[in-house]
FIDREN-155987 format. One line per field, with one value per residue: residue number from 0; residue in one letter; chain; x, y, z of N, C-alpha, C in turn. Coordinates in steps of 0.001 Angstrom, whole numbers, padded with zeros to 6 digits. Atoms other than C-alpha are relative to their C-alpha. Layout:
<atoms>
resi: (NUM, ...) .
resn: (A, ...) .
chain: (A, ...) .
npx: (X, ...) .
npy: (Y, ...) .
npz: (Z, ...) .
capx: (X, ...) .
capy: (Y, ...) .
capz: (Z, ...) .
cpx: (X, ...) .
cpy: (Y, ...) .
cpz: (Z, ...) .
</atoms>
This chain:
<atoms>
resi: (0, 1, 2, 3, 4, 5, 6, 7, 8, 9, 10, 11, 12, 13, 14, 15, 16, 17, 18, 19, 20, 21, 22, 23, 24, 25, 26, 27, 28, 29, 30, 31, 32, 33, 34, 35, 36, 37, 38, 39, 40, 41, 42, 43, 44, 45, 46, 47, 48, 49, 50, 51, 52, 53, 54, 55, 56, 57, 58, 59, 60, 61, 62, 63, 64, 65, 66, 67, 68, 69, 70, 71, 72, 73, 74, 75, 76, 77, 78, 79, 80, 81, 82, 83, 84, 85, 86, 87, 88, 89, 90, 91, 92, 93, 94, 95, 96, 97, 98, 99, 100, 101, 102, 103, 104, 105, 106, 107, 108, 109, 110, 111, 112, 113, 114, 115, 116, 117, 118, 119, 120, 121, 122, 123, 124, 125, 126, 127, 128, 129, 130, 131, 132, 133, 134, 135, 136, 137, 138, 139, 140, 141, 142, 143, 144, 145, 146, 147, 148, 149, 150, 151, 152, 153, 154, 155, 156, 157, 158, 159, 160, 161, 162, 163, 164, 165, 166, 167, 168, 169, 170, 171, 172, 173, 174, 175, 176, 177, 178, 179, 180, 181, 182, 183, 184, 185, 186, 187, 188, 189, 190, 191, 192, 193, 194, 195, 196, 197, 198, 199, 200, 201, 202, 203, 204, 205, 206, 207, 208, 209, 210, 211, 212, 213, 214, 215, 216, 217, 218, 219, 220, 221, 222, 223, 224, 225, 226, 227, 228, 229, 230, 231, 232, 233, 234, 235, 236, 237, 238, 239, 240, 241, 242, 243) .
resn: (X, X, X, X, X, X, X, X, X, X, X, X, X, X, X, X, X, X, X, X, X, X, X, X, X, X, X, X, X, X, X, X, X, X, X, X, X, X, X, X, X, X, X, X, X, X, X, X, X, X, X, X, X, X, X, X, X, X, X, X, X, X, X, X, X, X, X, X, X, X, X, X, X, X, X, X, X, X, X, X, X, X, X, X, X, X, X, X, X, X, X, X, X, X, X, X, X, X, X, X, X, X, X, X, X, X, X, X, X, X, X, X, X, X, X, X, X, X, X, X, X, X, X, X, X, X, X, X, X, X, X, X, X, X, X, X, X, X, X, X, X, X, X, X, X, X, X, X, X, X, X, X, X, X, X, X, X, X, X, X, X, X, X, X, X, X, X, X, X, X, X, X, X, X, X, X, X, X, X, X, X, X, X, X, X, X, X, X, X, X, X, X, X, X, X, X, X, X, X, X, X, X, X, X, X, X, X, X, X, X, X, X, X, X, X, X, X, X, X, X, X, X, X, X, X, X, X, X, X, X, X, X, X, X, X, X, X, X, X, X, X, X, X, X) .
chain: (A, A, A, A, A, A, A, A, A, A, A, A, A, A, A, A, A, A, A, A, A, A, A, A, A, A, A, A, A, A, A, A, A, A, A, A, A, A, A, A, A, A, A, A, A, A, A, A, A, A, A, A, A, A, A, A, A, A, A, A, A, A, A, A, A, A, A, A, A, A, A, A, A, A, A, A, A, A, A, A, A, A, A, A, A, A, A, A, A, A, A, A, A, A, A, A, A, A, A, A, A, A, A, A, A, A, A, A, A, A, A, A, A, A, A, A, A, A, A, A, A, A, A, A, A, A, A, A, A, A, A, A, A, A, A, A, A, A, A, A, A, A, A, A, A, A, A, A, A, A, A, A, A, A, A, A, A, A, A, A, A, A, A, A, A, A, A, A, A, A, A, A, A, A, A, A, A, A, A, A, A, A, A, A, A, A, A, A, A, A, A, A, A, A, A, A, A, A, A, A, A, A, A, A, A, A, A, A, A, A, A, A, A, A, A, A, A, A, A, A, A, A, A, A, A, A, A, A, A, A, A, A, A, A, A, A, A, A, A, A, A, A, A, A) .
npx: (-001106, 000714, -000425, -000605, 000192, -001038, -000492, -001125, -000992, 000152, -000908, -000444, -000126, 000184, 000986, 001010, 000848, 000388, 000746, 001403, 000626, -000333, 000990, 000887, -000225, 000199, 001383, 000493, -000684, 000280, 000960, -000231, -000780, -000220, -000794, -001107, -000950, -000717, -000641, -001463, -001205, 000269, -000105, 001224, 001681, 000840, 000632, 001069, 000872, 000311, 001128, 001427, 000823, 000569, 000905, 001125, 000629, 000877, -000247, -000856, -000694, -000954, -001159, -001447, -000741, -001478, -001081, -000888, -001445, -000365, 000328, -000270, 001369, 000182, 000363, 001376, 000844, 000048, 000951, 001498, 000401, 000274, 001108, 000864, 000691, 000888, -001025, -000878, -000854, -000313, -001209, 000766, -001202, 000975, -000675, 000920, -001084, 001110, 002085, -000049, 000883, -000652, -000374, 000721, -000634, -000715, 001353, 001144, -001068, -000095, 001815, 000608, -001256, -001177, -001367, -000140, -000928, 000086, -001184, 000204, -001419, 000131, -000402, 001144, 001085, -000700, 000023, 000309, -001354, -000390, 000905, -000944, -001361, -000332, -000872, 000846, 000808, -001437, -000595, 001346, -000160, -001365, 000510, 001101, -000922, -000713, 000844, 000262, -000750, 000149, 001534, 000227, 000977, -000431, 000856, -000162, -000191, -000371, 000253, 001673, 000589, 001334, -000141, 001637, -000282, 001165, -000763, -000986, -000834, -000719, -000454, -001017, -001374, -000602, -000614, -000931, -001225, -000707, -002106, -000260, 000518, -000605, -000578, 001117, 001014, 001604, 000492, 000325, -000988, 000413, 001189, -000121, -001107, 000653, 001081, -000588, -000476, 001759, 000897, 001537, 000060, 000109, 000473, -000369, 000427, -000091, 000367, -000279, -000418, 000467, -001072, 000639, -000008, 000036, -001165, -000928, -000227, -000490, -000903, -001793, -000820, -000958, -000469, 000680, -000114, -000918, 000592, 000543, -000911, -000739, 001103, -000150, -001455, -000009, 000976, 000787, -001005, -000097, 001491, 000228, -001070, -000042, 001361, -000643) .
npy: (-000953, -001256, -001353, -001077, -001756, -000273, -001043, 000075, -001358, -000066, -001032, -000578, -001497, -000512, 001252, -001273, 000272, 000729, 000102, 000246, 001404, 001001, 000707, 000793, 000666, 000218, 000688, 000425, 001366, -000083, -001038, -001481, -000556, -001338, -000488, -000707, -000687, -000656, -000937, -000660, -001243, -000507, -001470, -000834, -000430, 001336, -000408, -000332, 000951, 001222, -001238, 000293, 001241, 000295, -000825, 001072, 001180, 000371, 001175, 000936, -001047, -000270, -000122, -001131, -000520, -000198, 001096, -001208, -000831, 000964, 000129, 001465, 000206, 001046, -000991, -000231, 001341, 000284, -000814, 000159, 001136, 000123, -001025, 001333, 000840, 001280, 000828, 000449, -001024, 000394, -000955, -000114, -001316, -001523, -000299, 000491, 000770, 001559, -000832, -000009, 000750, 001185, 000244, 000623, 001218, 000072, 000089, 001335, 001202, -000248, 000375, 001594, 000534, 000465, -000574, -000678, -001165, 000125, -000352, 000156, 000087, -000232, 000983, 001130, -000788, -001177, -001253, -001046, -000721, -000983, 000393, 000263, -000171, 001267, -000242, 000962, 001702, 000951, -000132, 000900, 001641, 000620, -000371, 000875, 001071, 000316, 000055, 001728, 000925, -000430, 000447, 001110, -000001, -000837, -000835, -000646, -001847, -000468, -001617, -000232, -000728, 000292, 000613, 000760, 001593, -000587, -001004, 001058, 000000, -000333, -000484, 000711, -000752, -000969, 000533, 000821, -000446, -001466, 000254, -000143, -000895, -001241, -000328, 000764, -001306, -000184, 001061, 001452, 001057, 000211, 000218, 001639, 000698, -000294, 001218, 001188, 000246, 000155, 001407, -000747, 000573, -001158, 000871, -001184, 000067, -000977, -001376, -000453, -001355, -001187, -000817, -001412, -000859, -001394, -000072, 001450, 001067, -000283, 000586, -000102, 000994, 000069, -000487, 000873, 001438, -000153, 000095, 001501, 001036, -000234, 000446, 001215, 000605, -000276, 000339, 001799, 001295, -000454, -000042, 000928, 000902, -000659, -000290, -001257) .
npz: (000060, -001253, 000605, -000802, 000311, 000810, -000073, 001037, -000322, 002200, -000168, 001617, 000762, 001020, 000292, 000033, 000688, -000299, -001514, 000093, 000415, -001002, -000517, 000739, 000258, -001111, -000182, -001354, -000185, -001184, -000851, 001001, 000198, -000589, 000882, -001006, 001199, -000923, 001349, 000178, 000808, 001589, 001495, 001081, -001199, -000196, -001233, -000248, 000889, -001256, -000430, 001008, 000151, -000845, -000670, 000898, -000071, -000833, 000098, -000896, -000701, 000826, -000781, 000885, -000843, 000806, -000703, -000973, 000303, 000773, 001669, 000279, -000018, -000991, -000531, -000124, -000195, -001602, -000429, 000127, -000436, -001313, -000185, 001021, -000911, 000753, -000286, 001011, 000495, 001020, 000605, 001008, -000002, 000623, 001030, 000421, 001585, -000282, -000206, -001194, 000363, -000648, -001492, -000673, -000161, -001362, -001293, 000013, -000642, -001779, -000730, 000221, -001016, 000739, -000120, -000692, 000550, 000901, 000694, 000899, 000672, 001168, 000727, 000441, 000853, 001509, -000669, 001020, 000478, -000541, -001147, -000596, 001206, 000347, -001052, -001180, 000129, -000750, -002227, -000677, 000004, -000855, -000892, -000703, -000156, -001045, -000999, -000370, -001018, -001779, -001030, 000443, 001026, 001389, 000469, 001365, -000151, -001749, 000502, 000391, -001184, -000290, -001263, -000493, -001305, -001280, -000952, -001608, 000473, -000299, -001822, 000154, 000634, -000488, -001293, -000093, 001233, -000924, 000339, 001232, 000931, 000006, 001337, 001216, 000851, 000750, -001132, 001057, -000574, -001515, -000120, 000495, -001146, -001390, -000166, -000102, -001388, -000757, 000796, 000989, 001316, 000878, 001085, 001139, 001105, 001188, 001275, 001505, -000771, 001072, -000212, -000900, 000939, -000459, -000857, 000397, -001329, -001466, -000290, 001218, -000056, -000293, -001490, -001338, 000016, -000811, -001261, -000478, -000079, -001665, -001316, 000326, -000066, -001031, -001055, 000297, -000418, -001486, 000183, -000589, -000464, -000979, -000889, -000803) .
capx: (009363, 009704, 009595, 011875, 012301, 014941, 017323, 019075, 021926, 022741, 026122, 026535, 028570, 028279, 025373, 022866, 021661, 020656, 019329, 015760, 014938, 016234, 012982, 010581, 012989, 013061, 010819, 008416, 010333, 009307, 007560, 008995, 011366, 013564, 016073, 019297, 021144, 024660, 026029, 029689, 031731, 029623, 030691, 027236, 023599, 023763, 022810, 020161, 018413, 018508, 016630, 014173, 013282, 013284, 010964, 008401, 008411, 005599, 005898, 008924, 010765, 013880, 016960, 019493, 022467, 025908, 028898, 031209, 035039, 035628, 035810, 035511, 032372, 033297, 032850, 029803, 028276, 029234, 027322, 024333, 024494, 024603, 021411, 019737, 016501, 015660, 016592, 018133, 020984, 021502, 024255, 023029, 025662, 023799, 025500, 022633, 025412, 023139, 019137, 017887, 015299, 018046, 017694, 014297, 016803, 019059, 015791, 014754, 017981, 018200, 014368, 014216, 017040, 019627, 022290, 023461, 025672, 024466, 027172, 026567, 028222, 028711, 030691, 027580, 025162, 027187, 027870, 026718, 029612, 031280, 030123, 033484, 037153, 039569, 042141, 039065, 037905, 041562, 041894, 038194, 039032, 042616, 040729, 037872, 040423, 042409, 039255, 037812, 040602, 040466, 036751, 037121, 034057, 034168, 033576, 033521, 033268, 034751, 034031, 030106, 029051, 025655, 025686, 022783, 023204, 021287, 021990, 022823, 025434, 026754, 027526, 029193, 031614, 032418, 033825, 036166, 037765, 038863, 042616, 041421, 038936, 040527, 042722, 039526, 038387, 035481, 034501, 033862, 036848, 035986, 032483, 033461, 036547, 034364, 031383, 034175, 035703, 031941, 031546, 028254, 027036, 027611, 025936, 026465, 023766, 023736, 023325, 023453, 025825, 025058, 027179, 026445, 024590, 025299, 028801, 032032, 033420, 034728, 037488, 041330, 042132, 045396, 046277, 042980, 043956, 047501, 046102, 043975, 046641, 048507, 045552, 045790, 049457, 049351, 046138, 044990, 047727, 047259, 043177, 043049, 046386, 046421, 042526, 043904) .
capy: (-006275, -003652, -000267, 002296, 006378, 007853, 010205, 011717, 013570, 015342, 017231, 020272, 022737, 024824, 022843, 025523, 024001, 021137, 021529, 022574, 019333, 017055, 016944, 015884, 013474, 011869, 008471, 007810, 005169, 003930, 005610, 009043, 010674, 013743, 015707, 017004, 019575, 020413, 023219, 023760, 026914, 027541, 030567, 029990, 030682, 026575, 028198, 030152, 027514, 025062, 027883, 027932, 024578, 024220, 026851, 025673, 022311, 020689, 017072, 016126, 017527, 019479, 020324, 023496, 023552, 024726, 022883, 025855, 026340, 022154, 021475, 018143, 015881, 013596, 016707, 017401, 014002, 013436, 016740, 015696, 012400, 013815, 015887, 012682, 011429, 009137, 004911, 004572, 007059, 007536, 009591, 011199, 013493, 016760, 016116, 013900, 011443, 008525, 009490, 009653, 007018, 004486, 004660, 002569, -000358, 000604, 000824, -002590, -004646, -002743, -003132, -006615, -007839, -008973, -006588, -004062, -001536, -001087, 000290, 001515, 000282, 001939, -000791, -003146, -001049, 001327, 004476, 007442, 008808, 011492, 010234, 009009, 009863, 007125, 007826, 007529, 004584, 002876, 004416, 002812, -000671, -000716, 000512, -002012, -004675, -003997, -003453, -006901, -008373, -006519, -007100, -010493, -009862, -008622, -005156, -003543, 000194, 001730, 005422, 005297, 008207, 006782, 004578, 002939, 001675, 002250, 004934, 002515, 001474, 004168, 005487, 002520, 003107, 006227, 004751, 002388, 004660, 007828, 006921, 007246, 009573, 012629, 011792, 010262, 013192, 011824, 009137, 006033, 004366, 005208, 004270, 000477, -000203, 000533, -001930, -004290, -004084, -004094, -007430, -005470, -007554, -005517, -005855, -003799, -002751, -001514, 002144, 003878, 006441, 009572, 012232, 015698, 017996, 021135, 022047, 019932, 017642, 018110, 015552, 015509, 012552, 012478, 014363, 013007, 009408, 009775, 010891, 007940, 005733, 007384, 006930, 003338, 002616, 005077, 003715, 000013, -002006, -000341, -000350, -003862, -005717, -003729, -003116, 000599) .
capz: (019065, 022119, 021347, 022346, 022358, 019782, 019899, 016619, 016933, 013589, 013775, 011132, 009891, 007093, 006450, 005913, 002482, 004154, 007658, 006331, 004652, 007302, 009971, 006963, 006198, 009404, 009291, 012396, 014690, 017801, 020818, 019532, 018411, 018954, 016606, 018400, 015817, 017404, 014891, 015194, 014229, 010530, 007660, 006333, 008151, 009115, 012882, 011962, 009494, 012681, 014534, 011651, 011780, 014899, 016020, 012732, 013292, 015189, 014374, 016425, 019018, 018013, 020267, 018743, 020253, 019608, 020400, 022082, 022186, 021188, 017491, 015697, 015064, 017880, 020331, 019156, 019058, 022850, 023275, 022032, 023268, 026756, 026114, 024307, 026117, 024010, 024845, 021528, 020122, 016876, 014476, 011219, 009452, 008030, 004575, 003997, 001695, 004086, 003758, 006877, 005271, 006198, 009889, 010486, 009825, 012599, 015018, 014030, 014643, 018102, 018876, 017802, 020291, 017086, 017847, 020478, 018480, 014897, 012245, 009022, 005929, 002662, 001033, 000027, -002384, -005605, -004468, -006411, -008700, -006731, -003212, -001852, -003416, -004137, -001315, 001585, 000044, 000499, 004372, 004957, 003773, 005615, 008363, 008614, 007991, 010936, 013291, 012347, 013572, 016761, 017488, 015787, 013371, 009973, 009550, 006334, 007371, 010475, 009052, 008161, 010025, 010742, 013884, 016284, 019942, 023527, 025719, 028850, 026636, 026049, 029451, 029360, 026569, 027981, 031107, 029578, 026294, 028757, 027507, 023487, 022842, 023240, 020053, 017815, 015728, 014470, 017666, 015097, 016389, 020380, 019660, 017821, 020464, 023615, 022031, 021222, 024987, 026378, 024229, 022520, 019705, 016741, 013609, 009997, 007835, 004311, 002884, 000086, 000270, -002272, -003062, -001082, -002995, -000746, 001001, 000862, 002855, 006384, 005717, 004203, 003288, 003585, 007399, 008839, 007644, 009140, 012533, 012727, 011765, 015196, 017100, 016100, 016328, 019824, 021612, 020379, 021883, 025761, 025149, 024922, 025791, 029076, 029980, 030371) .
cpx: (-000276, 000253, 000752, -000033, 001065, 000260, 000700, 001083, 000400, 001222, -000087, 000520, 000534, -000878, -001433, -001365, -000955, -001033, -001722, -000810, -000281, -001253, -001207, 000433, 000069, -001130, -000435, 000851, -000454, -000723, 000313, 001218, 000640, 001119, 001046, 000992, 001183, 000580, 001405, 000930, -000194, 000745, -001447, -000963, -000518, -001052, -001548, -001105, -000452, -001089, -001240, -000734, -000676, -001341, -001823, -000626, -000931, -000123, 001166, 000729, 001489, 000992, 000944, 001293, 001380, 001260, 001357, 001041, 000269, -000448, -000130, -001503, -000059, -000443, -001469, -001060, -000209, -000777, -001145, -000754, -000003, -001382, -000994, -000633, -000420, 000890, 001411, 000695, 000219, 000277, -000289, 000965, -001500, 000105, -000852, 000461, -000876, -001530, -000312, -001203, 000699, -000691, -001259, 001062, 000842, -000553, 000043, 000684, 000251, -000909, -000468, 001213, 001295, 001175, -000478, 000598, -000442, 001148, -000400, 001127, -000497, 000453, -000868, -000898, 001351, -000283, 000086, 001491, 000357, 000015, 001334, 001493, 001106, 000830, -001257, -000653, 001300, 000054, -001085, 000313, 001475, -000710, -001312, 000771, 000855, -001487, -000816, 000481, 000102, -001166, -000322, -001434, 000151, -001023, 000423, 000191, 000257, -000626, -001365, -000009, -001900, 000228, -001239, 000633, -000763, 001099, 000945, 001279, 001111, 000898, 000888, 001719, 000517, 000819, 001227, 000941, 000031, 001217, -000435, -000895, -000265, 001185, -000647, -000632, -000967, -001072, -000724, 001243, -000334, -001294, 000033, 001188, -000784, -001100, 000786, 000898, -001126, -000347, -001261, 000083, -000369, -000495, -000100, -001045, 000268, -000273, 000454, 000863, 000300, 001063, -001073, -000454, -000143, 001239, 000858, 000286, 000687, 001380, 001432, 000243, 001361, 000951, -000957, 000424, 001576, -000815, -001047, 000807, 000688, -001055, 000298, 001059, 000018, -000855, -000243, 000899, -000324, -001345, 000020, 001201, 000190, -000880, 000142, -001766) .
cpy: (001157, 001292, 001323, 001715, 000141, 000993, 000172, 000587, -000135, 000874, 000871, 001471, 000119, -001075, 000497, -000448, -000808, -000191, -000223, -001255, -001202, -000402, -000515, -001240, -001274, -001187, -000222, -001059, -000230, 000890, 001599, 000008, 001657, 000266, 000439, 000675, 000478, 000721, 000572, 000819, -000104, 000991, -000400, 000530, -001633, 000679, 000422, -001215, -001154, 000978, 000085, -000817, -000326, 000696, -000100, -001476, -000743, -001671, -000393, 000958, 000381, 000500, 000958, 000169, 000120, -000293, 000596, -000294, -001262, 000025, -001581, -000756, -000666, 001088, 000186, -000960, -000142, 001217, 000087, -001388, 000113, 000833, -001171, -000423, -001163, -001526, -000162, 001378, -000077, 001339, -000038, 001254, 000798, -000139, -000405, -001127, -000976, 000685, -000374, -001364, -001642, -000098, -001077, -001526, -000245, 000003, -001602, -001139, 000481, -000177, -001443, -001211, -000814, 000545, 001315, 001449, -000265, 000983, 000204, -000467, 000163, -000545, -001314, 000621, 000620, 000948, 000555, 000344, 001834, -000073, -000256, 000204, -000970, -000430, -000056, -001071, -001201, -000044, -000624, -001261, -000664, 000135, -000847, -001114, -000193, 000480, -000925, -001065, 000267, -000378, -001562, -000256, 000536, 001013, 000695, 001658, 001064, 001379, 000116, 000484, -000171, -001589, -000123, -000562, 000670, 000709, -000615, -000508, 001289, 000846, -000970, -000030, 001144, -000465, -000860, 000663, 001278, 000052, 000045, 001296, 001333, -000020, -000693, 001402, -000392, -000980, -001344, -000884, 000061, -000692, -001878, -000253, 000091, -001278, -001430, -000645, -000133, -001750, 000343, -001125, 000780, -000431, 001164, -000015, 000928, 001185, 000279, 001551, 000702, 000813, 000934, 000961, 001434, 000238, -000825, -000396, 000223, -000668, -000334, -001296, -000964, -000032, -000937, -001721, 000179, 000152, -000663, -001016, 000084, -000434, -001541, -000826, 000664, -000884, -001673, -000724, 000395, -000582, -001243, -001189, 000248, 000311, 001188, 000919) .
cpz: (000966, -000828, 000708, -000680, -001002, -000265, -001384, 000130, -001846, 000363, -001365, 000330, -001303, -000947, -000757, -001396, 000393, 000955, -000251, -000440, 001025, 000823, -001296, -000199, 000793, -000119, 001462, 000224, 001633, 001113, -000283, 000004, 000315, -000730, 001062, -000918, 001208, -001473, 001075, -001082, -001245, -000244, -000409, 001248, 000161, 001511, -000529, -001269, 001577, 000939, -000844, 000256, 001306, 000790, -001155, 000168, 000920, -000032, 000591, 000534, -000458, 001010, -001093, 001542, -000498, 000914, 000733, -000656, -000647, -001376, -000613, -000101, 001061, 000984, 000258, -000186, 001213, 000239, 000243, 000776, 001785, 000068, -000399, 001356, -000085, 000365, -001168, -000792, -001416, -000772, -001057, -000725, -001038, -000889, -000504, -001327, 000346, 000241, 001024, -000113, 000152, 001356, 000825, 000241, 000818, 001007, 000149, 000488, 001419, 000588, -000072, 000828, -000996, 000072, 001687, -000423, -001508, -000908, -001271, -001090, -001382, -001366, -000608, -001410, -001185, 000543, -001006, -000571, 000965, 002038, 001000, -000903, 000398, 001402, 001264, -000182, 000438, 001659, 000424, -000306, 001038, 001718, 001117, 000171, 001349, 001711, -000224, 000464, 001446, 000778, -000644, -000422, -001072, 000436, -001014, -000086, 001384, 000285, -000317, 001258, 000403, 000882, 000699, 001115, 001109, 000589, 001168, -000548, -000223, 000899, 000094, -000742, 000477, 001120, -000466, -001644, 001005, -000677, -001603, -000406, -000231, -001130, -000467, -000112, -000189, 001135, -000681, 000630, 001758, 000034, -000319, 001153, 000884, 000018, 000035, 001345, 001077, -000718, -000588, -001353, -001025, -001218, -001263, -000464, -001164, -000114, -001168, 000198, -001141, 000091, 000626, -001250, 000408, 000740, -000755, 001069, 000796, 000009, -000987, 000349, 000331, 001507, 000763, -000155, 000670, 001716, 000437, 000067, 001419, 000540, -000016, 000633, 002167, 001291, 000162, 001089, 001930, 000182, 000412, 000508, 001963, 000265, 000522, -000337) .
</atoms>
């Protein structure tokens, strides 16, 4: 099995309970590792907790950076992922709902040549009571349903913000979603259409996905699932019917 470098990117705001825990949690993976906090537009002290850590921690390198005038997690993912040295990228939400004690398993299917794009999925394991509410559990299943038919594989979770693929890749995806991912709030749909127009062999594994036990959640069910559905109905059909 080869071994590669690894980048995390961790987006957070109003995260503040959280941040400090996060590098312990962090398992060794490959030739090293490297933290990448992008903190966008907090109300608490997430900023200065990322500052904390980072300037304490001595076991892995740590990256603070803040994600300017754009808002959104997709924003600040592409931020980090252009600062990322590491071969292998990888997306870790701050909320800590997926333990960061998942992620050797997204190393191992990318280090062991079985996949190219790894995907998490929270639909396999029992999810803690409180962890997901009933209305994003519906928009995630309509959601994987109509992007298994698009990338003609089953996938079970389009929305697991915990993700796995190589950098050279995604330089790639970037080059061929220009036309979507300027309306993808969260970049889970630019990130799975781009591997599925790259032909990337994608591959799901399990987590466990916990409820948050600090903040609430970043996401309205209701509006943000509508403005995915547009993205959907707007972009898909050009993307790949038209190679736009």
């Amino acid at each position: 099995m080869k071994e590669y470098s690894v980048s995390i990117i961790i987006p957070a705001r109003d995260e503040e309970g959280n941040i400090g825990r996060i590098p312990s949690l962090i398992p060794k993976m490959g030739k090293w590792s490297e933290i990448i906090f992008i903190e966008g537009h907090s109300k608490d002290k997430t900023w200065e907790e990322i500052i904390k850590v980072k300037n304490q921690e001595s076991k892995i390198r740590i990256l603070a950076l803040k994600q300017g005038k754009k808002k959104g997690k997709a924003s600040a993912v592409e931020k980090g992922f252009a600062k990322a040295k590491g071969e292998i990228l990888m997306i870790l939400d701050a909320d800590l709902s997926v333990h960061p004690r998942e992620l050797p398993k997204f190393y191992n299917l990318l280090s062991s040549g079985k996949a190219d794009f790894v995907n998490g999925s929270r639909f396999v394991y029992p999810k803690e009571k409180g962890a997901m509410r009933y209305f994003n559990h519906l928009g995630n299943k309509f959601f994987a349903l109509v992007f298994s038919l698009i990338l003609r594989q089953k996938i079970t979770d389009t929305l697991c913000g915990t993700k796995a693929l190589f950098r050279k890749d995604y330089k790639k995806i970037v080059k061929v979603t220009k036309n979507i991912k300027n309306n993808d709030p969260y970049g889970d749909f630019t990130l799975l259409l781009g591997a599925g127009k790259l032909g990337l062999r994608v591959a799901e594994v399990p987590v466990s996905y916990r409820a948050r036990t600090y903040g609430k959640s970043k996401i309205n069910p209701f509006f943000d699932g509508i403005r995915l559905i547009i993205l959907l109905v707007k972009d898909i059909k050009n993307f790949f019917l038209n190679g736009k």
